[in-house]
N, C-alpha and C positions, 0 to 999 in steps of 0.2 A: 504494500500500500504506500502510494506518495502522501508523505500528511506533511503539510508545512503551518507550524502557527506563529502568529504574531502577534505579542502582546505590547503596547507603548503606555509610557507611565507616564507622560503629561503633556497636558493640552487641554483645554476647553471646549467640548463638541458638547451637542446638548438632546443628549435620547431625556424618556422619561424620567427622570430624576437626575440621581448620580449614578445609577447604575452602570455597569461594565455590560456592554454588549457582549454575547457569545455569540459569533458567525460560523458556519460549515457550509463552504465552497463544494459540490461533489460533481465532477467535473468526470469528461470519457477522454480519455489520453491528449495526444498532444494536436489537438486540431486546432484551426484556426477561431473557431465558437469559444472553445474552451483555454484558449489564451485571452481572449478577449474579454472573458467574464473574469477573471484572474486581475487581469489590469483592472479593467473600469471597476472591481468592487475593491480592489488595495487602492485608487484614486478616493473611490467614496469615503473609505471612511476615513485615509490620512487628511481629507480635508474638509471631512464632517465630524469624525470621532475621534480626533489625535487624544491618544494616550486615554483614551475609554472604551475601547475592544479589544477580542481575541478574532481571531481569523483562523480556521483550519482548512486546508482545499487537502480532499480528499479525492484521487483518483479511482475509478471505478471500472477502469480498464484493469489496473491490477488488482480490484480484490471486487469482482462483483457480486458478490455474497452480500456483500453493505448493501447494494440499491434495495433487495428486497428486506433487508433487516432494518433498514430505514424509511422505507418506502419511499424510496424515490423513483417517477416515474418517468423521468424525463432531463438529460443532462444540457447544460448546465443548470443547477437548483442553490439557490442559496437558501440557506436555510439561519431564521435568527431563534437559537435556539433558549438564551435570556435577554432580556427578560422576557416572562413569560404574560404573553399568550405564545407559543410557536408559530414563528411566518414563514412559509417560504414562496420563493421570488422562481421564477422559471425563466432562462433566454441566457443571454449575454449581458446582461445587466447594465444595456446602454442608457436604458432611460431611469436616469439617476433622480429626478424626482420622485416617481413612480417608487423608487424603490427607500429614498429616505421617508418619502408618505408613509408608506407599511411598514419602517424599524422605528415610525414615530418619533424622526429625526428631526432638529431647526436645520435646514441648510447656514451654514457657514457664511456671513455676508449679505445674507438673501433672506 
């Protein structure tokens, strides 16, 4: 399994409280879809949530056992898995309001 996370300890992004974001990226190998969700959601939150989330991209090329233990039905998924209620986002993750609206993000400046 490819799992990369990323945690940053300071910054001022503004989810529901002060909570720490938990994100899970679960991506299908190295396509061009799935690089692209990669970038545009590590953009989102260095410049929505600095230093208030974890980020894991999980590939499902190498252990696809996860999609149906997670149920995921369709790659790329990001999934916010705190706080909770659980969201998950499906595509490429280019329409970066759309997807601060559903982690119940302030965009950054805007």
């Amino acid at each position: 399994m490819t799992r990369s996370a990323h945690r940053h300890d300071a910054g001022a992004g503004a989810p529901a409280g002060d909570a720490l974001v938990v994100l899970s990226l679960y991506v299908s190998g190295p396509t061009p879809r799935s690089a692209r969700a990669i970038v545009n959601v590590r953009k989102l939150c260095e410049e929505n949530l600095p230093g208030r989330y974890t980020l894991a991209v999980i590939d499902l090329s190498q252990t696809p056992a996860l999609a149906a233990q997670h149920q995921i039905i369709a790659a790329p998924t990001l999934v916010r898995e705190q706080p909770l209620p659980e969201r998950r986002f499906i595509g490429d993750m280019s329409n970066s309001q759309r997807i601060l609206a559903g982690l119940d993000v302030v965009a950054m400046g805007g």
